[in-house]
Wavefront OBJ file of the C-alpha trace (Angstrom):
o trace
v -18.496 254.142 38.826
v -17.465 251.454 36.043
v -16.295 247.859 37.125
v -12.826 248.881 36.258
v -12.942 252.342 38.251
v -13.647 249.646 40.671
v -11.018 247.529 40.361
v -8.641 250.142 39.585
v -9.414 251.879 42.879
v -8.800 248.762 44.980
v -5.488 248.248 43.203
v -3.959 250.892 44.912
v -4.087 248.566 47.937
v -4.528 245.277 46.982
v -2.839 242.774 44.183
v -4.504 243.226 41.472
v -6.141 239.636 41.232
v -7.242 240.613 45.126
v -9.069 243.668 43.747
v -10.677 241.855 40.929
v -12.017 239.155 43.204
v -13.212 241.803 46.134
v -14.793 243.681 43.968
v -16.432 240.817 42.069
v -17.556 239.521 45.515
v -18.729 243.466 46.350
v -20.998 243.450 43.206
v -22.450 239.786 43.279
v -23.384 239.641 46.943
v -24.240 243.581 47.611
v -25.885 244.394 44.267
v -26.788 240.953 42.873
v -24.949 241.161 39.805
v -23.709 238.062 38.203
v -19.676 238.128 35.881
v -22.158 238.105 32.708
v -23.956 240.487 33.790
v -20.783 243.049 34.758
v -19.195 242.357 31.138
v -22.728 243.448 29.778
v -22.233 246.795 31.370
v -25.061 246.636 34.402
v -22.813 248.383 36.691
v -23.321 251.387 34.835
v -26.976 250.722 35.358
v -27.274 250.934 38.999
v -29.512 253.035 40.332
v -28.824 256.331 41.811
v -29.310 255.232 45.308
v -27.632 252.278 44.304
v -24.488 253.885 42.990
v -24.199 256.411 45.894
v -24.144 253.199 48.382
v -21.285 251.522 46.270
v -19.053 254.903 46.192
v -19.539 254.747 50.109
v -18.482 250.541 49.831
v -15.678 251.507 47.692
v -14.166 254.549 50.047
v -14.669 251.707 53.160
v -13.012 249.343 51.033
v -9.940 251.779 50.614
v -9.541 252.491 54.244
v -8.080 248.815 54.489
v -11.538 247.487 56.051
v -12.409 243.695 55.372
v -14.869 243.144 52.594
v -16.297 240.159 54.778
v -17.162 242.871 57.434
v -18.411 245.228 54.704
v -20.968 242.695 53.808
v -21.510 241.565 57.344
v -20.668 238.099 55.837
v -18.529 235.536 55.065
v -18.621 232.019 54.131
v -17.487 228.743 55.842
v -17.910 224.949 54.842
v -20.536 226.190 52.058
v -22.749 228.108 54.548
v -23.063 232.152 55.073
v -21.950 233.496 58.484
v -22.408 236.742 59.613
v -18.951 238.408 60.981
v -18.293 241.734 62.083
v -15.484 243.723 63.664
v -16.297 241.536 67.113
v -15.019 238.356 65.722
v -11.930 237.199 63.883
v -12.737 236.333 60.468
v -12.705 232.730 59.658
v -9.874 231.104 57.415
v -9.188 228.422 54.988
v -6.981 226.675 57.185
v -9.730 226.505 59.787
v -12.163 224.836 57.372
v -9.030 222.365 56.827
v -9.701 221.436 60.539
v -13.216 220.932 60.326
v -12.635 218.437 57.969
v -10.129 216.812 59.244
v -12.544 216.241 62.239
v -15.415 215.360 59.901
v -13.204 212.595 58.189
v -12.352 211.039 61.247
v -15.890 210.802 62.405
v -17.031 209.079 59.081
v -14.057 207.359 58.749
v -12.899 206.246 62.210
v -9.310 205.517 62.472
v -8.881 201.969 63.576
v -7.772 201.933 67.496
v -4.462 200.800 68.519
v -4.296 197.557 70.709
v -3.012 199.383 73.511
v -5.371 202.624 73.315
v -8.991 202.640 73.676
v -11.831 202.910 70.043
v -12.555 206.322 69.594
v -15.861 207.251 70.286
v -17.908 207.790 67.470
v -21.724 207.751 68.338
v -23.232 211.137 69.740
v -20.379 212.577 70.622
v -20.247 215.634 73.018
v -18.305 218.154 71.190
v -16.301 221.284 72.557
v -15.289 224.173 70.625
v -13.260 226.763 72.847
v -13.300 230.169 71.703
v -15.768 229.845 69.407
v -15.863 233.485 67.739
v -18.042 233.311 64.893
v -19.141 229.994 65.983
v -17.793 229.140 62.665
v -16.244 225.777 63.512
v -19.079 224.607 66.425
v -21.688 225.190 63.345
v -20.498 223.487 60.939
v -19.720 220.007 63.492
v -23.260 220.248 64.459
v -24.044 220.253 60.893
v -22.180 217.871 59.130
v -21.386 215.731 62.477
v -25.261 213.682 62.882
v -26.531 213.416 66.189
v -23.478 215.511 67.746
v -24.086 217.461 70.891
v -22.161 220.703 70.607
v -21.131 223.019 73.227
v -19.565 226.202 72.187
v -16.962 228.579 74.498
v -15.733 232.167 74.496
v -14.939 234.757 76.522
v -16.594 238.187 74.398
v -20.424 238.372 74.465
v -20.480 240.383 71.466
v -18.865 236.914 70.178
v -21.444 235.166 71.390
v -24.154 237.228 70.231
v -22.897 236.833 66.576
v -22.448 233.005 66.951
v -25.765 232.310 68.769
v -27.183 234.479 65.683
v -25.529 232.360 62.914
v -26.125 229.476 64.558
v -30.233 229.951 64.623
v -29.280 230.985 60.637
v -27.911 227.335 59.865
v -30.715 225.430 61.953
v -28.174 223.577 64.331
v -28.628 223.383 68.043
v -25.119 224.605 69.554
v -25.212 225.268 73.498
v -23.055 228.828 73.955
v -21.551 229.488 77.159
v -19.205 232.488 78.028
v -16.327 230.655 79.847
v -12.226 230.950 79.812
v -10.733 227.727 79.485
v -7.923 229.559 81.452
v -10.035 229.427 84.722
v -11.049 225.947 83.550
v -8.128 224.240 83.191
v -7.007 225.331 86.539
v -10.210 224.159 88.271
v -9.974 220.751 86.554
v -6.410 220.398 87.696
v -7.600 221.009 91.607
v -10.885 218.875 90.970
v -12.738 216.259 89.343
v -14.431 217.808 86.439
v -18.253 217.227 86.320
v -19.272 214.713 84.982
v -21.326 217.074 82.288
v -17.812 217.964 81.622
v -16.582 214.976 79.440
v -15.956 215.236 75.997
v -15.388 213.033 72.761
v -13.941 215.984 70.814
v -12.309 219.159 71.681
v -11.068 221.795 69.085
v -9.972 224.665 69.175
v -8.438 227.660 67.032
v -6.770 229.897 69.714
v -5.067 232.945 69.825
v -1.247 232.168 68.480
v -0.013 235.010 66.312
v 2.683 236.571 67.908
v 3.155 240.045 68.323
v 6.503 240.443 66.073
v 4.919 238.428 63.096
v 2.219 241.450 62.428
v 4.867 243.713 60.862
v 4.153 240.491 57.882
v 0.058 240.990 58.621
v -1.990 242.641 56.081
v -3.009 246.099 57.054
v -7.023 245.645 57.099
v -6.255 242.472 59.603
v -4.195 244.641 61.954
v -6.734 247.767 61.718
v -10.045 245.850 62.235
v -10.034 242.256 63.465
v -9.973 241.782 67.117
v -6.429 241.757 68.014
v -7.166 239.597 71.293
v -8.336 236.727 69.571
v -5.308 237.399 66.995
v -1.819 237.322 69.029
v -0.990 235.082 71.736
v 0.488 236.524 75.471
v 4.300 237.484 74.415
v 5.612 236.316 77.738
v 3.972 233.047 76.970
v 2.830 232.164 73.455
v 2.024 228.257 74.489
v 0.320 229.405 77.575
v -3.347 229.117 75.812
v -2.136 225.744 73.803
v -1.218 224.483 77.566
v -4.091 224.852 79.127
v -6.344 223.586 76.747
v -4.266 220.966 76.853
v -4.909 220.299 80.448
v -8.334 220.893 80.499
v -8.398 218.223 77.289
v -6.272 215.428 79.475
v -8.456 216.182 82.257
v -11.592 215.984 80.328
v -11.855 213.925 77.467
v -13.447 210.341 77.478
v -10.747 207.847 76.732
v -10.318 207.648 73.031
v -11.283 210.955 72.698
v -9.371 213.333 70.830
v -7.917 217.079 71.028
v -8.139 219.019 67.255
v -5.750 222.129 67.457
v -5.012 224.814 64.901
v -1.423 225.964 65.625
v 1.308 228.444 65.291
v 3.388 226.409 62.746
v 6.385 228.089 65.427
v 5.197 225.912 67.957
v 3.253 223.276 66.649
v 6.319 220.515 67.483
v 6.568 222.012 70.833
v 3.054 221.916 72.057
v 2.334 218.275 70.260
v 5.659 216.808 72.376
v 3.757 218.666 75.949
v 0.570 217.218 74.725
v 2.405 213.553 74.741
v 3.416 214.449 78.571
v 0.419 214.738 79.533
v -1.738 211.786 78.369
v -2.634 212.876 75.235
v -0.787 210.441 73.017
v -1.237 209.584 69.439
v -0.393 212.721 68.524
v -0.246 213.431 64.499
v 0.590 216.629 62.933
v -0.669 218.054 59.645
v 0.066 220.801 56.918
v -2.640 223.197 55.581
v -2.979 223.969 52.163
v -0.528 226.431 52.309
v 2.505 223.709 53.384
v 2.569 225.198 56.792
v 2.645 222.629 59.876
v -0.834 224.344 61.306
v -2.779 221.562 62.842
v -2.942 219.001 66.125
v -4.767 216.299 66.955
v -4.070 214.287 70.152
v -6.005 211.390 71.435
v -6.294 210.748 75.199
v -4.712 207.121 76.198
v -5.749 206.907 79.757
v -7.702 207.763 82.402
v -5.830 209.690 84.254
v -3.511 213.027 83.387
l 1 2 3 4 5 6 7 8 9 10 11 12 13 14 15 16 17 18 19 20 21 22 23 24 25 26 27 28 29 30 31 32 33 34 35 36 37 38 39 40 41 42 43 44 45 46 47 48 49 50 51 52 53 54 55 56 57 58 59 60 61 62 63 64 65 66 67 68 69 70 71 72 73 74 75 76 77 78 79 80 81 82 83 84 85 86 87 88 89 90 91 92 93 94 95 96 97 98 99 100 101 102 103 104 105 106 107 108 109 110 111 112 113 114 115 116 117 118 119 120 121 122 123 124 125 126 127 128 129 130 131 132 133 134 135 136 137 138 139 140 141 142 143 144 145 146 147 148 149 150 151 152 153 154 155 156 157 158 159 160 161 162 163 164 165 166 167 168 169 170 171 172 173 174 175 176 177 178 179 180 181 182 183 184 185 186 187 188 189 190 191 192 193 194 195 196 197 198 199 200 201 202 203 204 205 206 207 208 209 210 211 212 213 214 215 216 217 218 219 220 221 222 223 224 225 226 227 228 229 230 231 232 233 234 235 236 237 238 239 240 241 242 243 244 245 246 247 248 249 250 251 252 253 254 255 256 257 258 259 260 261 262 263 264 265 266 267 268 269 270 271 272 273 274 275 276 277 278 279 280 281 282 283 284 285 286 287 288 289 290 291 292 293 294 295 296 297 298 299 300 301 302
């Protein structure tokens, strides 16, 4: 099987430029070959064994499943992650986030004369629903002296995050917890006191369910659909209560970090105003879609 057999194969599914950079990917990262070393023909000089694993890559491929969960990896902020069909694949727009959290840590935004300096030494960090642990990693990382705490609700998510965390060398505490069942608790009592954050972020589910007849095939067949649509009785009802648990538990001057439903990113920053988290500024990802949130807490109280 030739490079362009390759590419020609994928084509039947995927643009063509898609094709040309999966199957690049497929051939760097699976079989160590490098672009000069495809136009020099090395393809064709795979071993036996080697060819019969890439005809069984290529038939995978065809079947619409994710080249990231064909490798078993992916890559976030510049570091390797292992995914599989457990967790949700992470996205550009998510790295946007990361940044955007990174930014304001090295570059503090100067506090308002009414609202209280955000915190910006050792912060306790929160990431709910962590999947991958893709966004909790790469805080610990890049954030110094951080003290990340991790959420999600699927131990085979957990698993895969505690995994690449031990990978990347950062300490990240993992807990399997529904922010669901926390929000209500911290709305009947005080939250402990271990419970106080500088930062919370999140990437929730918020697809909903009549927007997948746009999805991509492979993301409808194999990623996990429950951390891919939102409830369709109540598509804010995740955004809410993180929301809640945020007002209830964030230091003053801390701040909420949301990636959004561009449908309902106005709606949940104007509920996230009602209840004490103020400040709120919206942002466009790459793609000129309204997709992120942050919100910083003004007071003490909800």
């Amino acid at each position: 099987m030739t490079y362009q057999e390759i590419i020609g194969q994928l084509g039947t599914i995927y643009e063509a430029g898609e094709a040309r950079a999966i199957t690049r990917l497929l051939l760097e990262q699976r079989f160590g070959l490098s672009m000069a070393d495809i136009l020099c023909g090395k393809v064709n000089e795979l071993s036996a064994d080697d060819q019969q694993e890439l005809q069984k890559i290529v038939r995978r491929l065809l079947r619409s499943e994710p080249i990231q969960y064909v490798l078993g990896e992916t890559t976030f902020c510049g570091r390797s992650l292992h995914v599989a069909p457990g967790v949700l694949i992470p996205r550009p727009e998510t790295e946007e986030l990361c940044q955007w959290i990174i930014n304001d840590y090295e570059h503090p935004p100067k506090a308002h004369h009414q609202h209280p300096s955000p915190i910006t030494q050792h912060p306790r960090i929160l990431d709910i629903g962590t999947g991958s642990g893709c966004i909790a990693i790469t805080l610990a990382a890049e954030i110094k002296d951080s003290r990340v705490t991790a959420w999600d609700i699927s131990d085979a998510a957990l698993e895969i995050a505690r995994e690449n965390a031990v990978k990347a060398h950062v300490n990240v505490t993992f807990e399997k917890k529904d922010v669901l069942k926390a929000a209500a608790l911290a709305a009947t009592e005080s939250p402990l006191a271990t419970e106080e954050w500088d930062i919370i972020v999140s990437n929730p589910p918020y697809i909903y369910r009549k927007e997948s007849e746009l999805m991509a095939q492979n993301v409808l067949d194999y990623e996990p659909h429950e951390a891919l649509f939102a409830p369709d009785d109540d598509p804010e009802a995740m955004y809410k209560a993180i929301g809640r648990y945020a007002a209830a538990t964030l230091l003053p001057g801390g701040s909420l970090y949301l990636e959004m439903n561009p449908l309902l990113t106005e709606e949940v920053a104007a509920y996230l105003q009602e209840i004490g988290l103020g400040q709120v500024e919206m942002r466009h990802d790459q793609f000129g879609k309204l997709r992120m949130i942050k919100a910083t807490k003004t007071n003490t109280t909800i």
